[in-house]
C-alpha positions as CSV (number, residue, x, y, z in Angstrom):
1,X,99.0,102.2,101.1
2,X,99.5,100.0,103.8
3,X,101.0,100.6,107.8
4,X,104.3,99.8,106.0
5,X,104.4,102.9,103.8
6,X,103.5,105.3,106.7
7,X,106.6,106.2,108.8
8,X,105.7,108.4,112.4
9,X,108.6,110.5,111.7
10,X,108.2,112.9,115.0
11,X,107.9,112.6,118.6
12,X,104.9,115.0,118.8
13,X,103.0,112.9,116.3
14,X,103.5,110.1,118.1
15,X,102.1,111.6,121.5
16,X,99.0,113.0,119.1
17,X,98.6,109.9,117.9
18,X,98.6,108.1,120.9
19,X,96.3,110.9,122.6
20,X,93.6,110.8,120.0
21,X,93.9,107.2,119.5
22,X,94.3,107.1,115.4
23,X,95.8,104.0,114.1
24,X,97.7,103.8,111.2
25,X,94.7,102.8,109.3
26,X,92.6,106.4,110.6
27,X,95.8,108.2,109.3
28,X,95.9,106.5,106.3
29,X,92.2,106.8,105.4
30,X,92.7,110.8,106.2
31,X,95.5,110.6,103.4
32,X,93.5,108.8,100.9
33,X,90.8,111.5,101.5
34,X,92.9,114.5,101.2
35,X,92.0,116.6,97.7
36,X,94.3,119.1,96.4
37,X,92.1,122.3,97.6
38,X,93.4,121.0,101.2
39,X,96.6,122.2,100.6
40,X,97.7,124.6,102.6
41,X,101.2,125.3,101.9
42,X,104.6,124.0,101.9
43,X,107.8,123.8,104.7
44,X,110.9,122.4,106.2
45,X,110.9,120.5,108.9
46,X,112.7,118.4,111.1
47,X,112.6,114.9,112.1
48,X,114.2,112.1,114.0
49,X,117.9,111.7,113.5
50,X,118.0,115.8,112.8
51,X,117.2,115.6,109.3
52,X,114.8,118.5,107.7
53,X,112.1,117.3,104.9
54,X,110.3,118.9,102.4
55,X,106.6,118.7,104.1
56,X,103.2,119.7,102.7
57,X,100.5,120.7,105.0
58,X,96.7,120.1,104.5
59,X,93.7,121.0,106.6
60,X,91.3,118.1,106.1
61,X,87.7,118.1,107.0
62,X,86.9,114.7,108.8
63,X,84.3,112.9,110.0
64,X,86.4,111.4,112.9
65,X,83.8,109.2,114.1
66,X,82.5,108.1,110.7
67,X,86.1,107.8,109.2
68,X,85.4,109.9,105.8
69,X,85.3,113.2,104.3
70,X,82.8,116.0,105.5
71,X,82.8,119.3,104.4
72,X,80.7,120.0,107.6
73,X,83.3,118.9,110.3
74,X,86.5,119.6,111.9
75,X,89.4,120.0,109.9
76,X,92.4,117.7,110.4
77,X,96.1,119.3,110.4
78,X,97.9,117.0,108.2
79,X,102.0,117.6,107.7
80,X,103.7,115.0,105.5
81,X,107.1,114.3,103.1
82,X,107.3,111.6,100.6
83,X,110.8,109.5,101.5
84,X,111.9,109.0,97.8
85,X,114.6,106.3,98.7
86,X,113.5,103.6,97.5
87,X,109.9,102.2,97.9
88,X,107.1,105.2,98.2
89,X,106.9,105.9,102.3
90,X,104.8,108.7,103.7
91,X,106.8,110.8,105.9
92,X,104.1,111.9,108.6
93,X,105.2,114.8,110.8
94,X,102.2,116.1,112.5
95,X,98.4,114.8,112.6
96,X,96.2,116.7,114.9
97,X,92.9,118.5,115.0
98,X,94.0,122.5,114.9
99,X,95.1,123.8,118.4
């Protein structure tokens, strides 16, 4: 994956994102990371334009200042879709430490 496949489909990610500072690269490395036993379950949501997506969520547990997987830190709230049209583009709908 690259910054080209991610796609900040949500105003409230975008202000999390901004407010925590991730880049697309800290977002993509969580991705990368994520194992299936992060799942959490799965939703509709909406995004910009007022379309709902099929969205997974996971719950992550990342080293934020090392950039890697520990079982030992803080989980990560992770909601995402897969945009099938075309090219493989991850949807990203929230991306936040739990609140």
């Amino acid at each position: 994956f690259d910054q080209n496949d991610l796609w900040i489909a949500t105003a409230s990610c975008e202000r999390d994102l901004e407010n925590y500072q991730w880049t697309y690269d800290k977002v993509l490395l969580m991705l990368v990371s994520l194992v299936a036993s992060d799942y959490q379950k799965s939703e509709w949501c909406g995004i910009k334009g007022g379309r709902h997506v099929p969205c997974d969520v996971y719950l992550l547990p990342y080293d934020l200042v090392r950039h890697q997987r520990n079982a030992r830190a803080e989980a990560v709230y992770l909601k995402f879709s897969i945009d099938e049209a075309g090219a493989l583009t991850i949807v990203l709908v929230s991306c936040h430490p739990p609140r």
